[in-house]
C-alpha positions in Angstrom: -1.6 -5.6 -4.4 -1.3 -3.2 -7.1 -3.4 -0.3 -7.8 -5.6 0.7 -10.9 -3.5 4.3 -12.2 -5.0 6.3 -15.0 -1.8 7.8 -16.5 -2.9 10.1 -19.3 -1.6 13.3 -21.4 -4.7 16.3 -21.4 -5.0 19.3 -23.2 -5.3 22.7 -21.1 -9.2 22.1 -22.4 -9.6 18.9 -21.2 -9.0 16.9 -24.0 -6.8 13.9 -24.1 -7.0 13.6 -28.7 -8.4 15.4 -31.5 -11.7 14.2 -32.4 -10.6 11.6 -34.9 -8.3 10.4 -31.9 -5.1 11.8 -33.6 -2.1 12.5 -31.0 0.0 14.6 -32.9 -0.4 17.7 -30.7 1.6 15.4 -28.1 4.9 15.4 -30.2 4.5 18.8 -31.0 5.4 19.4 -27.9 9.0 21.4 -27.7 11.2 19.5 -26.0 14.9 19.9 -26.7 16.4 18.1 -23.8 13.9 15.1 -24.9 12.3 15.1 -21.1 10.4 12.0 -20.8 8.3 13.8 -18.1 8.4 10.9 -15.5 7.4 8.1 -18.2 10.4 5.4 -17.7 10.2 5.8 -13.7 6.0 5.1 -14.0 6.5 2.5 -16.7 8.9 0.7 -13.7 5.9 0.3 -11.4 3.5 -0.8 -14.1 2.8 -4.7 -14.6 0.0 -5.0 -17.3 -1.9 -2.1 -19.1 -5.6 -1.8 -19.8 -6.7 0.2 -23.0 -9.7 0.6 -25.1 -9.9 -0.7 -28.8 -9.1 2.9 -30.3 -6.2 3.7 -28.1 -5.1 0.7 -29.3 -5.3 1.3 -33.1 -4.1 4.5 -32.5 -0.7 2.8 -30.7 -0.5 0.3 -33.9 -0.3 3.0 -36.0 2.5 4.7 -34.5 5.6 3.9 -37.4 7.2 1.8 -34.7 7.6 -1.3 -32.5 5.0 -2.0 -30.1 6.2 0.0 -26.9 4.7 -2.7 -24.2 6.9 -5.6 -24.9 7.1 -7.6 -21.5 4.0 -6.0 -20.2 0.5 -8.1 -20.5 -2.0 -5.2 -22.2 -5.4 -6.4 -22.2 -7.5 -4.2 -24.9 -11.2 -3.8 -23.9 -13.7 -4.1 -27.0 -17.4 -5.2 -27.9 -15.9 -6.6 -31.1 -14.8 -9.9 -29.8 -13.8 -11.0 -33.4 -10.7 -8.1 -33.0 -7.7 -8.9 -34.2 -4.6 -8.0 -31.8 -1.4 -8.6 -33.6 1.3 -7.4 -30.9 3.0 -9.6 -28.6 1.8 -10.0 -25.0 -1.8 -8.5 -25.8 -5.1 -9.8 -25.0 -8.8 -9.0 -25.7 -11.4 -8.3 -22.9 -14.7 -7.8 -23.8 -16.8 -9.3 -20.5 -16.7 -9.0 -17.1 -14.3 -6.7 -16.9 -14.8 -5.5 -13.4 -14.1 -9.0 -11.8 -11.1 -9.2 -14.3 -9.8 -5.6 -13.0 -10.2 -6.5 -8.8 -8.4 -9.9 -9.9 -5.9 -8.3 -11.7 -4.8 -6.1 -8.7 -5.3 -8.6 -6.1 -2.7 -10.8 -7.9 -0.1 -8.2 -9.3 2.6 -6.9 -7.2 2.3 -3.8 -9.5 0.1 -1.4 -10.4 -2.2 -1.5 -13.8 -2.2 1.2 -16.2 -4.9 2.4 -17.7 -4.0 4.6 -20.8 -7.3 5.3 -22.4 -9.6 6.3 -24.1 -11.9 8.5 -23.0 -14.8 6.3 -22.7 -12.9 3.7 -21.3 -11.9 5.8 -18.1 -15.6 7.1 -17.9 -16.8 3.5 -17.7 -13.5 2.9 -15.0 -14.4 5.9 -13.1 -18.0 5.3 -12.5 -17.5 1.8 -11.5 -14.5 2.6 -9.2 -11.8 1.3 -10.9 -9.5 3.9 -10.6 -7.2 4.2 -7.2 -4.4 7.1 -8.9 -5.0 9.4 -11.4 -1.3 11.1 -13.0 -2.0 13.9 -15.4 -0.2 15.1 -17.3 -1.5 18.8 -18.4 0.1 19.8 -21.8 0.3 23.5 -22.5 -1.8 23.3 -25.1 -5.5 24.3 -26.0 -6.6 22.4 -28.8 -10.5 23.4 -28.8 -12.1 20.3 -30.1 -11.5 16.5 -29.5 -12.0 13.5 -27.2 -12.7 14.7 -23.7 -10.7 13.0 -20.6 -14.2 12.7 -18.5 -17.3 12.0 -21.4 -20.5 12.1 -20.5 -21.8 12.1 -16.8 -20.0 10.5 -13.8 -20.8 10.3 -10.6 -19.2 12.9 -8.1 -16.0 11.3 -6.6 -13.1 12.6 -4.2 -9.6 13.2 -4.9 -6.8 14.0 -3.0 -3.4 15.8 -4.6 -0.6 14.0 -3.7 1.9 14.8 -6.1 2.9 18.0 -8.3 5.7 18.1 -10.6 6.6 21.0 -12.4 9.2 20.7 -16.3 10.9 23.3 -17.7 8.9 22.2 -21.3 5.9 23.8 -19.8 4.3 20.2 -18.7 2.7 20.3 -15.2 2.4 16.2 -13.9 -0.8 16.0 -11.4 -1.3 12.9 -9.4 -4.3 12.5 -7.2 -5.5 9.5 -5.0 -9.1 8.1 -4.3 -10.2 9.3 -1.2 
């Protein structure tokens, strides 16, 4: 059975993009021996991805391939007239709960959830999530799209994992009590 894990770059100030969603402040991010901080061993364990509609764009409009070739990637959106033009990618835009328990009772790996902000709000206070990994970039940007919008209600966490890289990243990964 796999397990719902929120695996997610955030700002020292809690923010996970500028407010226009813009990522740039990721690859600006010194990183000479080109560390992929633990990415290719989690993308091992991962068998479909879950991502709101402007995670999504923002991913299109990266000047490359789509990255989750091979990987189901369901995109969650009111607008169910959106148009998803990368291979292996679905839209979701009702019951999405039943569709998430379904999804990990039938998938001998876990499901990633990689944004946005809202997206993980809405996950979080329905009890999606199992794992969060966090990836805390040295970075303050002071503005931008928060990891947890809005209220949520209060939930326990337990630190199971620290790593530590020498480009300044700290990796965090806590478990649902």
């Amino acid at each position: 059975m796999g397990k719902v894990v929120l695996y997610i770059a955030v700002s020292l100030d809690g923010y996970i993009a500028r407010p226009d969603g813009n990522l740039d402040w990721l690859f600006a991010l010194p990183n000479p021996g080109q560390i992929d901080h633990g990415y290719a061993e989690f993308l091992s364990t991962i068998g479909d991805i879950v991502m709101g509609r402007s995670t999504y764009n923002e991913i299109i409009g990266f000047d490359m391939d789509w990255p989750y070739k091979g990987i189901n990637t369901y995109v969650i959106s009111n607008n169910t007239e959106l148009k998803l033009s990368s291979p292996g990618t679905f839209l979701l835009s009702d019951g999405i709960p039943g569709f998430i328990d379904n999804l990990k009772t039938n998938s001998p790996k876990d499901i990633w959830l990689t944004g946005g902000g809202k997206l993980v709000a809405c996950f979080l206070a329905k009890g999606l999530i199992d794992r969060m990994i966090l990836s805390l970039i040295p970075v303050i940007l002071g503005e931008g799209i928060p990891l947890f919008p809005g209220k949520l209600p209060e939930s326990g966490w337990a630190l199971s994992n620290v790593e530590s890289f020498t480009t300044g990243v700290v990796s965090l990964t806590y478990d649902k009590k």
